[in-house]
C-alpha positions as CSV (number, residue, x, y, z in Angstrom):
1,X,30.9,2.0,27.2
2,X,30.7,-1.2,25.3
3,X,30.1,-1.0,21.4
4,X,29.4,-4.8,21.7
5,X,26.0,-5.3,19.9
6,X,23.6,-7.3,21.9
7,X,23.2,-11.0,21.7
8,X,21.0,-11.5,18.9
9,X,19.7,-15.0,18.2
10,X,20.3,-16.4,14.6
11,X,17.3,-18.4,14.3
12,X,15.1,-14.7,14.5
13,X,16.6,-13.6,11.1
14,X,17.6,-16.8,9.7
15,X,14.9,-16.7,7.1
16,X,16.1,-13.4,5.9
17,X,19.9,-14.7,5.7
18,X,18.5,-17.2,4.1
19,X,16.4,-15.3,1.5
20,X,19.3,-12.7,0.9
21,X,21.9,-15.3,0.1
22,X,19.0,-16.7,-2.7
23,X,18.2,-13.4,-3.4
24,X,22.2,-12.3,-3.7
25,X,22.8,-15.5,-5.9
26,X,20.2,-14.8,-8.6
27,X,21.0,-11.7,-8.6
28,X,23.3,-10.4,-12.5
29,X,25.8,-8.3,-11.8
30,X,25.8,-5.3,-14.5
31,X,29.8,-5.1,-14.2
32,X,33.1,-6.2,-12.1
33,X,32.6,-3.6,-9.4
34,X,28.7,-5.2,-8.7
35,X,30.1,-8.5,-8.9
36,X,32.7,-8.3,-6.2
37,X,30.3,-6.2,-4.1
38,X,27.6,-9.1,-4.4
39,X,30.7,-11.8,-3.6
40,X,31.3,-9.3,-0.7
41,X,27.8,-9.7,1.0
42,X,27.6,-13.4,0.6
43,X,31.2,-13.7,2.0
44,X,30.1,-11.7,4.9
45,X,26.7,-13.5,5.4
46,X,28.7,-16.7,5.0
47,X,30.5,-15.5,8.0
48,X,28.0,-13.5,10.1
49,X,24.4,-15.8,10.3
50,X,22.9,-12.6,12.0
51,X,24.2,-10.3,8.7
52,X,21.6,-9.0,8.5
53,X,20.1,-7.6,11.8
54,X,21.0,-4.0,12.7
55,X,22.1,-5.7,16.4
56,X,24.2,-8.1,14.5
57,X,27.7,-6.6,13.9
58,X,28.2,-3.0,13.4
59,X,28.3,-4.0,9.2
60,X,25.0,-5.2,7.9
61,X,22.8,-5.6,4.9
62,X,20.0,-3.0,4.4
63,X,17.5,-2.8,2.0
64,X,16.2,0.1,-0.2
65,X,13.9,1.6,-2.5
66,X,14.0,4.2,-5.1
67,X,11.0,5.7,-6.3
68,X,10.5,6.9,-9.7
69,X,7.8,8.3,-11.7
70,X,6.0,6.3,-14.6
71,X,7.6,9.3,-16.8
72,X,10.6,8.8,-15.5
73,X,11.2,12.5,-15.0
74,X,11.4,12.7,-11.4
75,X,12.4,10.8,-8.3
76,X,11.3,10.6,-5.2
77,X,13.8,11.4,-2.2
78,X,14.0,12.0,1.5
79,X,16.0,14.0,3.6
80,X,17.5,12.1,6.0
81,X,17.1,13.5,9.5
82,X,20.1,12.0,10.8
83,X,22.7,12.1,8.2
84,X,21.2,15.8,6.4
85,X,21.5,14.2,3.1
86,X,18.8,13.3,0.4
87,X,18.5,9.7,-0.5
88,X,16.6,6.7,-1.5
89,X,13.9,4.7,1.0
90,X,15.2,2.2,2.9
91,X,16.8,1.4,6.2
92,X,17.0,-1.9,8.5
93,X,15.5,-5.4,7.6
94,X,13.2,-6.0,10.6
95,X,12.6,-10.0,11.9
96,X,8.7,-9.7,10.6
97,X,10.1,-8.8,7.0
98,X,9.7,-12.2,4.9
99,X,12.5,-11.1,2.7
100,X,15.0,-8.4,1.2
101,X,12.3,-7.2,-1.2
102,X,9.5,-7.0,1.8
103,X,11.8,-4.6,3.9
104,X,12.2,-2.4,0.7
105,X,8.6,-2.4,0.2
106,X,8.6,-1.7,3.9
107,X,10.5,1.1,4.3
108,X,9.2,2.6,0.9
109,X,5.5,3.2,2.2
110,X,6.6,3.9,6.0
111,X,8.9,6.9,4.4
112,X,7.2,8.1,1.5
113,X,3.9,7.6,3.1
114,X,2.4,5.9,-0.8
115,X,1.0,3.0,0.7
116,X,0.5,0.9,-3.0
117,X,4.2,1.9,-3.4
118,X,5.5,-2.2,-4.6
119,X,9.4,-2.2,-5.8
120,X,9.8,-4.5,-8.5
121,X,11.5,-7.5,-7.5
122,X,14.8,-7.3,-9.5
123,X,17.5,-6.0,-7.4
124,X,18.9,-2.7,-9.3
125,X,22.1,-2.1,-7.5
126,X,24.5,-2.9,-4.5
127,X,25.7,0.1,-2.6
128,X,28.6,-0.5,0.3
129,X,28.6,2.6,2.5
130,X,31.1,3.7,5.9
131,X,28.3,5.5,7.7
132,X,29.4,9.2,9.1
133,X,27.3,11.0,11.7
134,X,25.3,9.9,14.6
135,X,24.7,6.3,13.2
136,X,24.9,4.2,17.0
137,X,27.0,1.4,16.8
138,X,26.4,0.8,12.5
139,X,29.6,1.6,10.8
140,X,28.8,0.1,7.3
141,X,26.0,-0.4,5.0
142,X,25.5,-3.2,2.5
143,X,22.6,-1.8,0.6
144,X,20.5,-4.1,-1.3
145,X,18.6,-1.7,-3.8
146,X,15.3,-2.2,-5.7
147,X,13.1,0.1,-7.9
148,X,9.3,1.3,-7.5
149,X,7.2,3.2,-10.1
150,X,4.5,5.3,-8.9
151,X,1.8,7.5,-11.7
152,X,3.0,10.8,-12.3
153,X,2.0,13.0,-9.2
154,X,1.7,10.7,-7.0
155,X,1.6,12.8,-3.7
156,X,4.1,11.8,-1.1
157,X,3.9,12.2,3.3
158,X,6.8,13.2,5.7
159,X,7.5,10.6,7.7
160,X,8.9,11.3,11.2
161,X,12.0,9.8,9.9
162,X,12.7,12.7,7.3
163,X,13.1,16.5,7.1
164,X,11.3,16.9,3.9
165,X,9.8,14.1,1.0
166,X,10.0,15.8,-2.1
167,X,10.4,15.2,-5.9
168,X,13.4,16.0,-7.7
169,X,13.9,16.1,-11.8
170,X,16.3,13.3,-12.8
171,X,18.3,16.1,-14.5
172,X,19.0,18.3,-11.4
173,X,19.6,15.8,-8.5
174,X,20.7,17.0,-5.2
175,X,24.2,17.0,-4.9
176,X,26.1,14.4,-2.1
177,X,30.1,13.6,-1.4
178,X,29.6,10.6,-3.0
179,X,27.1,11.0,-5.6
180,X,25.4,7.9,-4.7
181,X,22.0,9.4,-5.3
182,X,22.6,10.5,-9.1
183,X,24.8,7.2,-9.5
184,X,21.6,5.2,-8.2
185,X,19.5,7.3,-10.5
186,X,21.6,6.5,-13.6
187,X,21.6,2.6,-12.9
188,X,17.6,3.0,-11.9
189,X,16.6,4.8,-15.2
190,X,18.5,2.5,-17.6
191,X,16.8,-1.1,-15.6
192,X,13.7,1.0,-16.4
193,X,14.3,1.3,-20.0
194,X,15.3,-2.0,-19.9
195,X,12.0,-3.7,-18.4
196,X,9.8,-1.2,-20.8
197,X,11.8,-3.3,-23.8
């Protein structure tokens, strides 16, 4: 069996190449490691046109959200059906998605079921990511993150997509291999801060 992806044309996603190479460009690294990552993505998009569809090649962009309370006491998480893990919102940009930020808004409200959920616009963090367990043909990530605040309470739905929605207290974060979700959380809080300045 082939692990060729199909033929996807360009032109079907070339506004969202186009969008995350402006949106990659504005973005301010907060150190060396976020700057070569961000280098990273445009070299690849400079490279790949279709970068950024899940049938383009097996590594693509993505786009998240992370979901934190207006107290900034808890965040909201899903448990990934597939990779039995708790993360962030996010997954795949879609063709109707106008931009990075839209397919983060996206996959916030499909997942956590908050349908006035809106990520602020800033990107918070890059996050590139080898994929392990039954993924298909993706074999790497290049997460494009962004952060939502919700009131205090705000009640969450299961999506089909997850095993559970729940919050968790900043202090006492599931654990992962990686710590990607308490890394993310860190970065998340102190943009907070910084926007509340």
């Amino acid at each position: 069996m082939s692990d060729a992806a199909p033929a996807v044309p360009a032109v079907t996603h070339a506004h969202l190449r186009r969008d995350a190479v402006a949106a990659l460009t504005a973005y301010r690294p907060s150190d060396g490691s976020q700057q070569r990552l961000r280098d990273d993505y445009l070299a690849h998009l400079a490279i790949h046109p279709d970068g950024v569809a899940k049938a383009g090649p097996p590594i693509h962009l993505t786009a998240s959200c992370l979901v934190v309370e207006q107290s900034a006491r808890h965040v909201l998480l899903t448990l990934h059906r597939r990779a039995g893990r708790w993360f962030q919102f996010g997954g795949h940009l879609e063709a109707s998605d106008a931009s990075l930020w839209a397919a983060a808004a996206r996959e916030g409200r499909e997942e956590s079921g908050i349908t006035a959920l809106t990520p602020a616009r800033t990107i918070v963090e890059l996050n590139r990511h080898t994929l392990e367990g039954n993924f298909g043909r993706c074999r790497e990530h290049l997460d494009v993150r962004y952060l939502a605040v919700v009131p205090d309470g705000t009640p969450p739905v299961c999506s089909e997509e997850s095993e559970q929605v729940a919050w968790w207290p900043v202090d006492a974060l599931p654990e992962g291999p990686h710590g990607d979700v308490a890394d993310l959380v860190r970065v998340a809080l102190r943009t907070l801060a910084a926007l509340r300045v």
